[in-house]
N, C-alpha and C positions, 0 to 999 in steps of 0.2 A: 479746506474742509476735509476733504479725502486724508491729510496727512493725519487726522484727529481721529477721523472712524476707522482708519487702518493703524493706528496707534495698540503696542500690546495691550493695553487696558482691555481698549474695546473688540480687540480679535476674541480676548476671553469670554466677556459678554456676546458675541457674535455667537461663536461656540457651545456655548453654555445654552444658548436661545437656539439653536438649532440640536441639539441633545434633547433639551427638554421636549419641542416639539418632535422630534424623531422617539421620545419614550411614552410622552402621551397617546400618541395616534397606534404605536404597538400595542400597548395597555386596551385601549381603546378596541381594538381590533382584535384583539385575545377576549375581552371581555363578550365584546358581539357575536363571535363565534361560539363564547362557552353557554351563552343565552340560547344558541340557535338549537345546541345539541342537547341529548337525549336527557342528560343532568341537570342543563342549566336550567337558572331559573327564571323571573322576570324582573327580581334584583339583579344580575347579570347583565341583562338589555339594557337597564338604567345606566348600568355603569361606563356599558357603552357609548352611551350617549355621552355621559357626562365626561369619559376623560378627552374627548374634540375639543371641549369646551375649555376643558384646562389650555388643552394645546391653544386655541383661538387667545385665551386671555393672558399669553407668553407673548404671542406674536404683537398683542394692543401694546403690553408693555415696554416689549421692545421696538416698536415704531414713535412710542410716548418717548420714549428716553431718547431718541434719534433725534425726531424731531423739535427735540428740546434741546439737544445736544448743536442741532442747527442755526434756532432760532432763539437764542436763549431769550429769556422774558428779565426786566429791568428791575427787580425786587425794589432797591434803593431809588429808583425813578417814582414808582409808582406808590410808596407807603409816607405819608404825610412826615415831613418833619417834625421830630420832638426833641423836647428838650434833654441833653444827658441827665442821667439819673446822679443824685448826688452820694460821692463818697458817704464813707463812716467819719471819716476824719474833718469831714467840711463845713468848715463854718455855719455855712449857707444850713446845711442837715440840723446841726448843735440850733438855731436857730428860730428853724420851722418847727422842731419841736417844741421848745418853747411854747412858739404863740398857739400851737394845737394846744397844748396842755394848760393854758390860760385862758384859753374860748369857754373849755371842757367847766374850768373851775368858775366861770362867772352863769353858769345856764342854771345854777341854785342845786339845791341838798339832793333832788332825785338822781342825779350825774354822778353819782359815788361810781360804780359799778361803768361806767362810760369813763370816768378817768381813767382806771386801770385797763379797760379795756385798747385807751386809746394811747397810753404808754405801750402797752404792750402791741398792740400795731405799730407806733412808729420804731420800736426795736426791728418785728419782723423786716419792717421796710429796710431800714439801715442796712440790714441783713440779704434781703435781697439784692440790692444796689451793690453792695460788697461783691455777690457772685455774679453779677451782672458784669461790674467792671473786669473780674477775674478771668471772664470766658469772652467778652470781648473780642472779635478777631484786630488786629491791629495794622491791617492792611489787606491788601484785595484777597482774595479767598483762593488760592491754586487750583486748579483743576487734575 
């Protein structure tokens, strides 16, 4: 685990989260002081307030990403199996369209406007499953 969170990836994020809370709490501290004095004002004090908060909400971040980076969570365990999406090219696809487009035609004359509508869905779908298959990862995901 150590060789993962001292990996260079994560020393930048390290760094990166220890800058930003090293910029906020200055921010932070420039803002309270310019509040206190003769100019400031009590948008100044707000601001003071508010950039701890940034800083606080770097440090959630980067304990979320640790911690996650620790314990990672089962995506593929825990999302129900479905069935793959079918090609453009697949029979099975050429097919279901069909009987969608013949249910459409037997429901009588008010299903004009639902035929076309329902062509024109199982295109989009086609469509989708095409960039579905195309982005696909095709093996475990590198870290």
């Amino acid at each position: 685990m150590r060789r993962v969170l001292f990996s260079p990836s994560w020393l930048v994020r390290h760094a990166l989260a220890l800058f930003l809370i090293g910029l906020f709490a200055r921010l932070g501290w420039w803002q309270w002081e310019k509040g206190q004095s003769a100019r400031g004002t009590l948008q100044n004090l707000f601001y003071g307030v508010e950039w701890p908060i940034f800083a606080a909400a770097v440090v959630f971040g980067w304990w979320q990403m640790v911690r996650e980076e620790r314990h990672p969570t089962r995506v593929n365990e825990a999302m129900p199996r479905i069935a793959p999406p079918l090609g453009a090219n697949d029979p099975a696809a050429e097919y279901l369209d069909k009987i969608n487009i013949g249910t459409v035609d037997t429901i009588g004359e008010n299903s004009i406007d639902d035929e076309e509508g329902e062509a024109e869905l199982a295109s989009y779908n086609r469509y989708l499953a095409a960039l579905h298959e195309r982005d696909a990862p095709s093996g475990p995901r590198p870290r």
